[in-house]
ZALUMMAR-272091 format. One record per residue (C-alpha): residue number from 1; x negated, y, z negated. Coordinates in steps of 0.25 Angstrom, whole numbers, plus 5000, padded with zeros to 4 digits. Each point is the difference from the previous one (the first is absolute). Layout:
N
<n=NUM, x=X, y=Y, z=Z>
...
***
This chain:
510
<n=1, x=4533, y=5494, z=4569>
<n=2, x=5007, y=4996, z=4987>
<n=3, x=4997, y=5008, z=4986>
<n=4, x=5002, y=4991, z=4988>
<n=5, x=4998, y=5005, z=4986>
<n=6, x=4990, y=4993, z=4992>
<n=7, x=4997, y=4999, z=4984>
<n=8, x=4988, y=5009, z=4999>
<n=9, x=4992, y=4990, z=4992>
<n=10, x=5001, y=4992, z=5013>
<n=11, x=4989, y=5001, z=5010>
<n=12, x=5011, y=4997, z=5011>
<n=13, x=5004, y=5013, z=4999>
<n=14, x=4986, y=5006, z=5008>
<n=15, x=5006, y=4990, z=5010>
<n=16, x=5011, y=5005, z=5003>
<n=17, x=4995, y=5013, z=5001>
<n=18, x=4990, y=4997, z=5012>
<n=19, x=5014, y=4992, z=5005>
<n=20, x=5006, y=5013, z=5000>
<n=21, x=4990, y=5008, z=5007>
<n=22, x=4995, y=4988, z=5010>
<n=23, x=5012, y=4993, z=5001>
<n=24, x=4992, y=4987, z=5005>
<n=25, x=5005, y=4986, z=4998>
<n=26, x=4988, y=4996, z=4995>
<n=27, x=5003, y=5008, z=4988>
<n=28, x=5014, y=4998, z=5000>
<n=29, x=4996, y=4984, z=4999>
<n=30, x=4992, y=5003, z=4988>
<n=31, x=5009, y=5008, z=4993>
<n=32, x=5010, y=4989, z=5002>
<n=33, x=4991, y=4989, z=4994>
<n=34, x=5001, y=5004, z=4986>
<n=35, x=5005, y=5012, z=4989>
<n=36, x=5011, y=5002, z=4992>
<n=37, x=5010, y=5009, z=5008>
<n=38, x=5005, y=5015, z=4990>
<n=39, x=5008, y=5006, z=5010>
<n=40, x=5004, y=5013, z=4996>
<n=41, x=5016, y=5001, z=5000>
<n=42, x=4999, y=5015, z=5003>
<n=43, x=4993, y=4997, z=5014>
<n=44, x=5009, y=4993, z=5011>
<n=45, x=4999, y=4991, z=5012>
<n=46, x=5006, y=4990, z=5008>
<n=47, x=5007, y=4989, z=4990>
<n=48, x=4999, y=4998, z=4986>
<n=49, x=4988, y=5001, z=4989>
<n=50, x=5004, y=4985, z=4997>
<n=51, x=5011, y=4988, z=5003>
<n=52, x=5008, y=5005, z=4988>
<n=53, x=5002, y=5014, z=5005>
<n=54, x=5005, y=4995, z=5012>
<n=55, x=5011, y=4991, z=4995>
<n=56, x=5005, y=5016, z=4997>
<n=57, x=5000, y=5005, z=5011>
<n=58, x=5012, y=5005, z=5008>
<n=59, x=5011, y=4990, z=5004>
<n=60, x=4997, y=4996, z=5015>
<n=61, x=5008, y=5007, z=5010>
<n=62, x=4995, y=4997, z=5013>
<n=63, x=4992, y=4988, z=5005>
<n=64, x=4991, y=4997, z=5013>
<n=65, x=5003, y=4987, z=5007>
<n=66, x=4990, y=4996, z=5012>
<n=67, x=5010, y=4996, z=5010>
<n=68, x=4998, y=4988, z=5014>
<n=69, x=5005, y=4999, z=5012>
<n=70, x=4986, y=4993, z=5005>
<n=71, x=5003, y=4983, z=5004>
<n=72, x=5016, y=5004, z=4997>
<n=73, x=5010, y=4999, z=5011>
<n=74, x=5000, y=5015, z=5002>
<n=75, x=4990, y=5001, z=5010>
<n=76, x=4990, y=5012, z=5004>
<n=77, x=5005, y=5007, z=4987>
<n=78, x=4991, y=5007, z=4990>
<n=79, x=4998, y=4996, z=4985>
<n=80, x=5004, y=5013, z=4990>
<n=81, x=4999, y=5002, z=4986>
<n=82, x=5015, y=5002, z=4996>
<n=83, x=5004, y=5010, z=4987>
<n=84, x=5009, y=4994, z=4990>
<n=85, x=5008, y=5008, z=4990>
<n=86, x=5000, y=4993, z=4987>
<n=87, x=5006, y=5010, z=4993>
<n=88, x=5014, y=4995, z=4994>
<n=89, x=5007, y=5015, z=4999>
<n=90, x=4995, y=5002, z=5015>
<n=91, x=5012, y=4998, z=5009>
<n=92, x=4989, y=4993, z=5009>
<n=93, x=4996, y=4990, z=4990>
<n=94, x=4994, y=4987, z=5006>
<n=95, x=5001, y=5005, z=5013>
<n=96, x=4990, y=5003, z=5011>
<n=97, x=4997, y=5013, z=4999>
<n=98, x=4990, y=5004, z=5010>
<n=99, x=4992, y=4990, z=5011>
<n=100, x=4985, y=5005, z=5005>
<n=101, x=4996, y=4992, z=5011>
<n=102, x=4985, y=4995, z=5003>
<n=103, x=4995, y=5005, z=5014>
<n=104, x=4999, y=4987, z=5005>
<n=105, x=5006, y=4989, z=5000>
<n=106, x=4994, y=4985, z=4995>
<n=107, x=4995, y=5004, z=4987>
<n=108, x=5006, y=4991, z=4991>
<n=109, x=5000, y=5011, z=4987>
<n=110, x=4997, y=4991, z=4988>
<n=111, x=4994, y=5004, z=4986>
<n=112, x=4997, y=5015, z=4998>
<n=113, x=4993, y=5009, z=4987>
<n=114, x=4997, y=5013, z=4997>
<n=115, x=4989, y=5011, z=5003>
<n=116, x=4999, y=5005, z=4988>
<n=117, x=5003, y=4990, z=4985>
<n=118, x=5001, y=5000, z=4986>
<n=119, x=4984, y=4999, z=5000>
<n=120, x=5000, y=5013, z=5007>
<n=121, x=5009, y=5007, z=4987>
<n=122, x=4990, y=5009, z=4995>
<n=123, x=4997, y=5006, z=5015>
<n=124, x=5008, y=5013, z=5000>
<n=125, x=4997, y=5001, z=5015>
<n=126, x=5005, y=4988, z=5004>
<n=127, x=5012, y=4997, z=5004>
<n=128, x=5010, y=4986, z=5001>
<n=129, x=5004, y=5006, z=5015>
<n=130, x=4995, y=4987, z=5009>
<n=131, x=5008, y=4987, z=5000>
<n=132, x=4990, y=4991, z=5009>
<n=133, x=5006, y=4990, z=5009>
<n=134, x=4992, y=4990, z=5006>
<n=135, x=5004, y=4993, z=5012>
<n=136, x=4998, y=4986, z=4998>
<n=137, x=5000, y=4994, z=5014>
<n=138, x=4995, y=5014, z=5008>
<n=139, x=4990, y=5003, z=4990>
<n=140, x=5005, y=5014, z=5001>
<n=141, x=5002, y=5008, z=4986>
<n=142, x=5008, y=5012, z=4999>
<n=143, x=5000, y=5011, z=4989>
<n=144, x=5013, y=5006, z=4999>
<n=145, x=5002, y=5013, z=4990>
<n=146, x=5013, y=4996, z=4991>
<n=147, x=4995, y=5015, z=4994>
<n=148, x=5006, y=5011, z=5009>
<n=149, x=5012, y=4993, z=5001>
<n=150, x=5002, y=4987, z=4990>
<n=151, x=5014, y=4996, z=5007>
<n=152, x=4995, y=5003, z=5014>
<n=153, x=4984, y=4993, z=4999>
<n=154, x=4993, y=5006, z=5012>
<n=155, x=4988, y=4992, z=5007>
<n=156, x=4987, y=5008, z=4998>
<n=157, x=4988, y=4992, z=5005>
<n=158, x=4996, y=4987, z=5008>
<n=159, x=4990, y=4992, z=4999>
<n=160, x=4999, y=4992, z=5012>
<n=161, x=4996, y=4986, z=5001>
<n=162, x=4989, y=5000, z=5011>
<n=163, x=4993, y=5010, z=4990>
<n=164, x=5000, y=4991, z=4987>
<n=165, x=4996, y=4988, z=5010>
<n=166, x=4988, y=5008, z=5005>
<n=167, x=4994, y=5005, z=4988>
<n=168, x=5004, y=4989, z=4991>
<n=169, x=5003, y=4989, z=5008>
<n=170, x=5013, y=4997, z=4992>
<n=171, x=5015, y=4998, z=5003>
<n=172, x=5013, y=4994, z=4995>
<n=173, x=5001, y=5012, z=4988>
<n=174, x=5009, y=4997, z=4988>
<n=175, x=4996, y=5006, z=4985>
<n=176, x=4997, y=5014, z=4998>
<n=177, x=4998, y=5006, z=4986>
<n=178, x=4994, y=5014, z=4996>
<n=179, x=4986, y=5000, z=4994>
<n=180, x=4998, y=5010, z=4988>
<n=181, x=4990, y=5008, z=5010>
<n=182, x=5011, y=5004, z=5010>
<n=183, x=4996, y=4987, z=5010>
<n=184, x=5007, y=4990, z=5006>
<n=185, x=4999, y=4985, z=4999>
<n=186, x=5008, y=4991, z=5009>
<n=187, x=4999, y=4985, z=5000>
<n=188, x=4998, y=4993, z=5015>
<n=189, x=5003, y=4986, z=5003>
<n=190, x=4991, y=4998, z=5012>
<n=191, x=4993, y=5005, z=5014>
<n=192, x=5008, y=5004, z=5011>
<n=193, x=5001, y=4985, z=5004>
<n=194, x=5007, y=4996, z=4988>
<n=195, x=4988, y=4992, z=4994>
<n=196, x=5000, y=5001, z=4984>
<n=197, x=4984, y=4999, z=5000>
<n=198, x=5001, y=5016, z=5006>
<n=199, x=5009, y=5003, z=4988>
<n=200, x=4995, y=5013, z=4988>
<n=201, x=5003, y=5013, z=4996>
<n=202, x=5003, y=5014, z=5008>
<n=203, x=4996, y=5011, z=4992>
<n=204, x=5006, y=5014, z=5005>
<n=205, x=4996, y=5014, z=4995>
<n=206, x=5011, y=5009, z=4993>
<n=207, x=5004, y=5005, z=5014>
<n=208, x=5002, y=4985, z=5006>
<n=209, x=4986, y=5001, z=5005>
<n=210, x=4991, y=4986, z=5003>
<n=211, x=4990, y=5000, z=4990>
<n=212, x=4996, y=4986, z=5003>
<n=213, x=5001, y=4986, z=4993>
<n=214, x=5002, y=5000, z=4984>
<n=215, x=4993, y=4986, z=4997>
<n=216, x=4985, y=4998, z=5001>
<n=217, x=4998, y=4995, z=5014>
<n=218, x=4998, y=4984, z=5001>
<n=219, x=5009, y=5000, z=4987>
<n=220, x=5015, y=4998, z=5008>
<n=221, x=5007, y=4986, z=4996>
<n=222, x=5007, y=4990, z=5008>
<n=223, x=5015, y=5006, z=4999>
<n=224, x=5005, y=5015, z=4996>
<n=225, x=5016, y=5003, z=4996>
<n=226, x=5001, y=5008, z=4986>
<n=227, x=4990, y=5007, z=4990>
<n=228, x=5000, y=5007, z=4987>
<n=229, x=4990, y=5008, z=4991>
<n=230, x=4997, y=5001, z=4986>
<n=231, x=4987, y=5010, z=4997>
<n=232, x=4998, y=4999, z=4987>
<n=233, x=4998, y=4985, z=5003>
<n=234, x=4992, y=5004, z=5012>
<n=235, x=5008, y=4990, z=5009>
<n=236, x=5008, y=4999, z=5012>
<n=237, x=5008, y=4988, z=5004>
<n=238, x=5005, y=4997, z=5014>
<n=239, x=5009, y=4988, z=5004>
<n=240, x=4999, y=4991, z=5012>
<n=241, x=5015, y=4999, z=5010>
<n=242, x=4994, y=4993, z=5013>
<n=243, x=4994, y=5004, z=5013>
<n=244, x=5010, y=5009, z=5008>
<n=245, x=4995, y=4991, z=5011>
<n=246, x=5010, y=4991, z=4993>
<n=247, x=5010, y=5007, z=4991>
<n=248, x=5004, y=5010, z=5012>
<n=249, x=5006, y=4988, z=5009>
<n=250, x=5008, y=4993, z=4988>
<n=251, x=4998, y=4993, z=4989>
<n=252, x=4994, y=4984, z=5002>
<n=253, x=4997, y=4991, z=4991>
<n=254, x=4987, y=4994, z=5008>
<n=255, x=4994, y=5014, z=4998>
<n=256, x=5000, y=4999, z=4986>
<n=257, x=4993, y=4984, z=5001>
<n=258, x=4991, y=5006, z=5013>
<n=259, x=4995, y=5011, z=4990>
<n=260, x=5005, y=5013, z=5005>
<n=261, x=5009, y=5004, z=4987>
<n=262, x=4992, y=5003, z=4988>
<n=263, x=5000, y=4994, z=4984>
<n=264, x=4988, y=5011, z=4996>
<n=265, x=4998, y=5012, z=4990>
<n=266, x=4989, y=5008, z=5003>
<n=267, x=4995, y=5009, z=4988>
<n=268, x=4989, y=5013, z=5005>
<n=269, x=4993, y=5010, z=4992>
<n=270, x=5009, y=5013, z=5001>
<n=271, x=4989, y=5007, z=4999>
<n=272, x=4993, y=4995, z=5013>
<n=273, x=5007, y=4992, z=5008>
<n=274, x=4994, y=4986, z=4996>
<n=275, x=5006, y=4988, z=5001>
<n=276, x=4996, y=4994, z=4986>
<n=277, x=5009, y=4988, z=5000>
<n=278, x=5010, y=4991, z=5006>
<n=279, x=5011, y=4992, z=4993>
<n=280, x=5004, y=4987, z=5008>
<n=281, x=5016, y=5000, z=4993>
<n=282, x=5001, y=4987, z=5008>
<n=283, x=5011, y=4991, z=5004>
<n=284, x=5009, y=5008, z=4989>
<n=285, x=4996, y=5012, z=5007>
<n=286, x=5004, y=5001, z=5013>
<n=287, x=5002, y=5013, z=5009>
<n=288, x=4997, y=5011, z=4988>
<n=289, x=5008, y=5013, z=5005>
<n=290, x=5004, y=5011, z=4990>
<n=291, x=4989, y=5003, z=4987>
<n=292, x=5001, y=5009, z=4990>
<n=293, x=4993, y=5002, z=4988>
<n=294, x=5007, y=5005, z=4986>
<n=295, x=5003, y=5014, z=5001>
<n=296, x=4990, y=5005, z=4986>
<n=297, x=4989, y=5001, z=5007>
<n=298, x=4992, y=4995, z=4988>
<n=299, x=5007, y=4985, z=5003>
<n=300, x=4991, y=4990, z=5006>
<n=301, x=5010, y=4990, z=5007>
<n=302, x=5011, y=5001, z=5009>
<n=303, x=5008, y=4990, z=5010>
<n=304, x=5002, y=4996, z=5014>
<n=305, x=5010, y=4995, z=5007>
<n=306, x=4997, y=4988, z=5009>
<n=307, x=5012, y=4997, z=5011>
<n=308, x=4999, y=4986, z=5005>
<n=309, x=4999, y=4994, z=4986>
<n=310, x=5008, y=5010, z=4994>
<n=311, x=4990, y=5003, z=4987>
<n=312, x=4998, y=5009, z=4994>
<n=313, x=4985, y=5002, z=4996>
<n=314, x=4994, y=5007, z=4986>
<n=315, x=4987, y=5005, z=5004>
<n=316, x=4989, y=5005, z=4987>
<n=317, x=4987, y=5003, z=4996>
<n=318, x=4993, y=4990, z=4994>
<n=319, x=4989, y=5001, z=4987>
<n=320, x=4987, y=5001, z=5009>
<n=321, x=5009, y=5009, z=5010>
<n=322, x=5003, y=4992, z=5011>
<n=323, x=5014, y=4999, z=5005>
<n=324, x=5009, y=4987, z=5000>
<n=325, x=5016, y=4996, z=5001>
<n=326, x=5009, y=4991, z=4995>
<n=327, x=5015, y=4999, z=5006>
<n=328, x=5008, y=5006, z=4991>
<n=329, x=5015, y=4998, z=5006>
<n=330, x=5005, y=4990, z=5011>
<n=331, x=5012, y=4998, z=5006>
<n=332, x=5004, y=4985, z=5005>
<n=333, x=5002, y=4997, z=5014>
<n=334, x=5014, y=4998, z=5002>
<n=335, x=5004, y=4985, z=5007>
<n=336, x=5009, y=5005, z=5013>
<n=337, x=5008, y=4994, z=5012>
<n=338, x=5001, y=5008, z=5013>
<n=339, x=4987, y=5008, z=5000>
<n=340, x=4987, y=4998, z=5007>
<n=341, x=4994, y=4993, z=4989>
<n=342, x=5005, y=4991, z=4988>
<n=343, x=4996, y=5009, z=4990>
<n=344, x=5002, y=5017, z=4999>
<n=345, x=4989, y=5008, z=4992>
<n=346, x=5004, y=5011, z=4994>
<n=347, x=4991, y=5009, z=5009>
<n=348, x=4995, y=5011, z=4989>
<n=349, x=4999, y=5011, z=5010>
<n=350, x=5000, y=5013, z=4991>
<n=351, x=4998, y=5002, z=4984>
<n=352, x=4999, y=5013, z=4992>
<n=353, x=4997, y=5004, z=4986>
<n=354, x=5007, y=5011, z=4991>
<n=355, x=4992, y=5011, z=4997>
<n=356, x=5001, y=4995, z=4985>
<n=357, x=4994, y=4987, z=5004>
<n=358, x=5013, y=4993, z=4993>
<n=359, x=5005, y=4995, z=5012>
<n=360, x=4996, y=4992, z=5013>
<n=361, x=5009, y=4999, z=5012>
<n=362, x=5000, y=4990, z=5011>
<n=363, x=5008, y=4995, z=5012>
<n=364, x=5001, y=4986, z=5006>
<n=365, x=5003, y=5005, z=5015>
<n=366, x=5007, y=4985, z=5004>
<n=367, x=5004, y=4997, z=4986>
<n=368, x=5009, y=5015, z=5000>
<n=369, x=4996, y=5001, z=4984>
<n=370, x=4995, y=5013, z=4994>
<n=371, x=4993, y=4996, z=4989>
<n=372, x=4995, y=5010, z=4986>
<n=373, x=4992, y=4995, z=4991>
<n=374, x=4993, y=5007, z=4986>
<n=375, x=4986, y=4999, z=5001>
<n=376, x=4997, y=5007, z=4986>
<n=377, x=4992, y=4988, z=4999>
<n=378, x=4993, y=4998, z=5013>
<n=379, x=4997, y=4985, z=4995>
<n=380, x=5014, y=4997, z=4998>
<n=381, x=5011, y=5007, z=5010>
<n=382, x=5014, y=4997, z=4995>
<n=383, x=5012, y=5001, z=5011>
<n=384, x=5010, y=5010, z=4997>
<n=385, x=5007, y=5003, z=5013>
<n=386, x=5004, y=4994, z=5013>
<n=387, x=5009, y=5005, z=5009>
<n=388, x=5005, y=4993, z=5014>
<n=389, x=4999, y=5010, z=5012>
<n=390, x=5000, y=4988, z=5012>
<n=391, x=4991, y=4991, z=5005>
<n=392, x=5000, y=4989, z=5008>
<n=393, x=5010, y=4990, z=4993>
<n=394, x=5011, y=5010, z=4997>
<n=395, x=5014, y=4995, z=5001>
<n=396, x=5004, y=5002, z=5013>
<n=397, x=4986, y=4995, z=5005>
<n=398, x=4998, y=4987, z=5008>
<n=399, x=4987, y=4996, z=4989>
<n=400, x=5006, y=4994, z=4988>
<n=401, x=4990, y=4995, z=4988>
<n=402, x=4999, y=4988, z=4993>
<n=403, x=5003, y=4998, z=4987>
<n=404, x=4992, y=4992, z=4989>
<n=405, x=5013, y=4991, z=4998>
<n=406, x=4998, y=4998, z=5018>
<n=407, x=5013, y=5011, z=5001>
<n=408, x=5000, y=5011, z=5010>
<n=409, x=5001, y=5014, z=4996>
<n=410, x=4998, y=5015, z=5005>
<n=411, x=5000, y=5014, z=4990>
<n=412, x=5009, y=5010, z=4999>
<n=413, x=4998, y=5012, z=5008>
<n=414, x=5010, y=5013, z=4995>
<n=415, x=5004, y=5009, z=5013>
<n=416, x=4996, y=5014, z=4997>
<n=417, x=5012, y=5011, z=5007>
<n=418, x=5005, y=4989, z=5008>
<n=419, x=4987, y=4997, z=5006>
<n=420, x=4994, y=4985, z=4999>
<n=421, x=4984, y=5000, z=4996>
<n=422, x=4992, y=4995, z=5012>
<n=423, x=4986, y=4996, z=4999>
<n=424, x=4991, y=4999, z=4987>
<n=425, x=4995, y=5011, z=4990>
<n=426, x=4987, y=5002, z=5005>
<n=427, x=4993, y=5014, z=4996>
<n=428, x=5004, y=5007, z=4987>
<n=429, x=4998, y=5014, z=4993>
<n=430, x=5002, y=5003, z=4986>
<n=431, x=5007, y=5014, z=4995>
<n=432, x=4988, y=5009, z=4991>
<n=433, x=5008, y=4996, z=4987>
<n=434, x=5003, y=4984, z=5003>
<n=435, x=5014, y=5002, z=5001>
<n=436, x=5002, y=4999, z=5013>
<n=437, x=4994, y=4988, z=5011>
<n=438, x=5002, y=5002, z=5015>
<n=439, x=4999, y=4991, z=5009>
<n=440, x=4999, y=4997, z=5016>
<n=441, x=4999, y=4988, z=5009>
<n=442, x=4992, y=5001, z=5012>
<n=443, x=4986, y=4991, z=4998>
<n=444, x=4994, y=5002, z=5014>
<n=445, x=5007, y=5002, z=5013>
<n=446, x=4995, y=4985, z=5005>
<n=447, x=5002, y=4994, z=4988>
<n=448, x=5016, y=5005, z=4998>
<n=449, x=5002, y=4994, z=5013>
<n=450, x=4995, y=4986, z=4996>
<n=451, x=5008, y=4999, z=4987>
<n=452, x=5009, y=5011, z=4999>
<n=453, x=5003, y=5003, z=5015>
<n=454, x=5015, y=5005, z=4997>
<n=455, x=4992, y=5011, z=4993>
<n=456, x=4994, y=5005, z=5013>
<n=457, x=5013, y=4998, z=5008>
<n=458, x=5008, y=5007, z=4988>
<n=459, x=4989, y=5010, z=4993>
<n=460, x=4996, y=5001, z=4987>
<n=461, x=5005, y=5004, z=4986>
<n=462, x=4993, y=5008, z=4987>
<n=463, x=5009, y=4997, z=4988>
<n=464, x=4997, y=5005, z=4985>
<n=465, x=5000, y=4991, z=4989>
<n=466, x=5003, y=5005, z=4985>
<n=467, x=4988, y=4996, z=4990>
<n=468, x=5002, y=4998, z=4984>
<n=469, x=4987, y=5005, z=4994>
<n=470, x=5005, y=4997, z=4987>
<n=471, x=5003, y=4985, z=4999>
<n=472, x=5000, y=4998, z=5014>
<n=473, x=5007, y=4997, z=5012>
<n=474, x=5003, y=5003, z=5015>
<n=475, x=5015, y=5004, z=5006>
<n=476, x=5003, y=5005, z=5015>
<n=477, x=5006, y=5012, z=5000>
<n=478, x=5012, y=5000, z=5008>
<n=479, x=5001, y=5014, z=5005>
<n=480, x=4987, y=4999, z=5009>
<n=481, x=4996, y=4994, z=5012>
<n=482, x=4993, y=5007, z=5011>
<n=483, x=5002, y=4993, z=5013>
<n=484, x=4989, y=5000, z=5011>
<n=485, x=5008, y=4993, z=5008>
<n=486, x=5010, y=5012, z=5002>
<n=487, x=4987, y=5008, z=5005>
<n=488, x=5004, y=5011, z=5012>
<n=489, x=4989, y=4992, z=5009>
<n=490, x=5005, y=4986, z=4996>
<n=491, x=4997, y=4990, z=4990>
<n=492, x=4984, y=5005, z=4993>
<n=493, x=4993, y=4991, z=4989>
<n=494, x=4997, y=5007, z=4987>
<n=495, x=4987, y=4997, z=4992>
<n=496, x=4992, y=5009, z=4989>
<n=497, x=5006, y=5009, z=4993>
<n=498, x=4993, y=5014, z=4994>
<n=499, x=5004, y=5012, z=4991>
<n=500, x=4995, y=5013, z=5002>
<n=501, x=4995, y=4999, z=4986>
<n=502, x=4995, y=4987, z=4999>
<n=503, x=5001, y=4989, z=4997>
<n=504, x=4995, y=4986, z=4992>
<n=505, x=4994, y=4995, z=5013>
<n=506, x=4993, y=5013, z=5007>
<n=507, x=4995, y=5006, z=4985>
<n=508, x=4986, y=4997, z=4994>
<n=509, x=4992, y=5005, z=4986>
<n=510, x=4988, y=5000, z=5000>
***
């Protein structure tokens, strides 16, 4: 149950009152299809009353970083959600901190979100106290309470795979975001065979119950990967990765020409669950991973992130209210000698957008670039940062790219305390106030192996990048560098990153 304060002139606020007292989702769904939010500053929950508050709250001092051994060379060993200490007076600062080890072992811990968000804020009674942890290949999800103890999280709850399957028939969990009624949603790739038709959405109760499917039944697309929601828009958007029949042994290109990678958006009604439209993004599209909407929650666009022809994709409402896209940044293929094919994508993997909606940040995964754009104008994004952090044609690397003149070249890579940067950047989170970008390298234990597999012999890194919000720009910062590959139970790959206050990726306003 979520309590949101309403104008009075507004009839929403008689449903939030029958919200509060029933706490039904059917409610929860209407009260998030429309209204103009007046959340009372005197009354506090979880998160911010909007974006703008957020950027002032307090400086990050710890993060959560899921954690893999799953498909590494350290066999039979668990994947745990390590504790970093970001706090630069700490004489622990960018060091592992604490370690908490899943119960079993073959998880592969992937994305993670929040029990409680910014959508929950006016609800006194609940908590941010849950970081979720779906396990993408187990099809496990943990709750962990980062509450009683924020340095030292503490598992609370499972919710076991064979019971999702049953009751739900879905498997390979990846997106979980908080729902302003005190739910769960969780995106699913597929059926516990890996076929991308059995692919939807998990909705769990307040105490990581099964409530059931979310989507209307008959109304699942092809392909599953990501999602966002914007309620005053009344829309939810979802992105298409492949079937994990596929993805899970490896990436092959005659997956994506035999059909089993996805190009699609799908848009559904928020308030029940129906799939109302599909956008075919095409050739230009391929593989959509990350989406996020702009954080104002009155903004009716927002952008995806499509890997294998590394696009990035403004999505919009149109005039009669249908949903269309356009590309609005690419980044060339780079001509190559020594790699598995003749030309290297970028490979977008992860994106994110200040909570000012000023900035969007992306990586290229083999290219090694960190890239910041201004998005003040949606239409137009300007480039304003780039910073190198590896990739596969780094000096020192046998791939070498060729020039427009036919000369061979590699980028410059900077050591960080004596430590050469293995891998690509690959997922990224952004500090409450901009200022501050962190950044991991660990895709997904089958795929490091294929293109990075000194990262799974070696381990991981998490560096933080330096971010200019007023002209712009991006530096590594010298003094940190958290080494995964120095882990007491051998070399780990790190993935997403979490504070226990938010965060631009976990938080929604509704």
């Amino acid at each position: 149950m979520c309590r949101l304060s309403y104008l009075a002139t507004n009839s929403w606020d008689r449903l939030a009152a029958q919200k509060t007292m029933a706490g039904a989702v059917e409610v929860d769904r209407a009260l998030a299809a429309g209204g103009k939010a007046c959340c009372a500053q005197e009354v506090k929950g979880p998160g911010y009353a909007s974006p703008l508050e957020a950027m002032k709250g307090p400086r990050e001092a710890l993060i959560y970083v899921t954690c893999v051994y799953n498909g590494t060379n350290e066999k039979g060993k668990p994947d745990y959600l390590a504790t970093v200490d970001v706090d630069p007076n700490s004489p622990t600062f960018s060091q592992v901190i604490h370690r908490l080890p899943a119960p079993y072992v073959g998880d592969e811990l992937h994305h993670s979100g929040w029990n409680a968000c910014s959508s929950c804020h006016g609800d006194q009674s609940v908590d941010r106290r849950y970081l979720i942890l779906p396990s993408l290949i187990s099809g496990r999800i943990y709750a962990v309470d980062t509450a009683t103890d924020p340095m030292a999280p503490a598992l609370h709850k499972i919710v076991e795979p064979e019971d999702i399957v049953r009751e739900t028939g879905l498997a390979y969990p990846h997106t979980s975001h908080c729902l302003a009624s005190g739910d769960l949603l969780v995106s699913c790739l597929g059926d516990k065979d890996g076929n991308a038709a059995g692919n939807g959405f998990l909705l769990l109760d307040s105490d990581f119950n099964i409530k059931g499917r979310w989507e209307k039944p008959g109304h699942s697309p092809l392909f599953g990967y990501d999602y966002w929601y914007q309620p005053r828009h009344n829309t939810m958007i979802s992105t298409s990765w492949g079937a994990p029949a596929a993805f899970s042994k490896g990436f092959n290109l005659e997956h994506v020409t035999n059909g089993l990678y996805g190009r699609h958006l799908h848009v559904y009604s928020w308030s029940d669950g129906e799939l109302k439209q599909t956008l075919d993004l095409g050739d230009t599209g391929l593989l959509p991973l990350e989406i996020r909407f702009l954080h104002d929650p009155l903004k009716d666009t927002g952008f995806v992130g499509c890997a294998l022809t590394s696009n990035m994709v403004r999505f919009f409402k149109t005039k009669d209210g249908s949903w269309s896209h356009e590309v609005a940044i690419s980044v060339e293929p780079l001509k190559v000698k020594n790699w598995i094919l003749p030309d290297m994508p970028g490979l977008i993997t992860d994106f994110l957008i200040s909570l000012d909606d000023r900035f969007l940040y992306f990586v290229n995964w083999l290219h090694g670039d960190i890239r910041q754009y201004n998005i003040e104008d949606p239409l137009k994004p300007v480039l304003t940062g780039q910073v190198w952090v590896g990739g596969s044609i780094q000096k020192g690397s046998d791939v070498v790219y060729i020039a427009d003149d036919g000369s061979e070249a590699q980028f410059d890579v900077p050591e960080i305390k004596g430590n050469r940067l293995r891998g690509g950047p690959q997922m990224i989170q952004l500090s409450l106030d901009g200022k501050r970008l962190y950044v991991t390298n660990s895709l997904f234990s089958v795929w490091d192996k294929q293109f990075y597999p000194e990262v799974v012999q070696k381990g991981s890194h998490m560096l933080q990048i330096d971010v200019d919000t007023d002209e712009g720009g991006l530096k590594l910062n010298p003094n940190f560098f958290v080494d995964f590959g120095r882990e007491p139970d051998g070399p780990s790959l790190a993935h997403e990153m979490r504070y226990p206050g938010g965060d631009c990726t976990s938080d929604i306003w509704i």
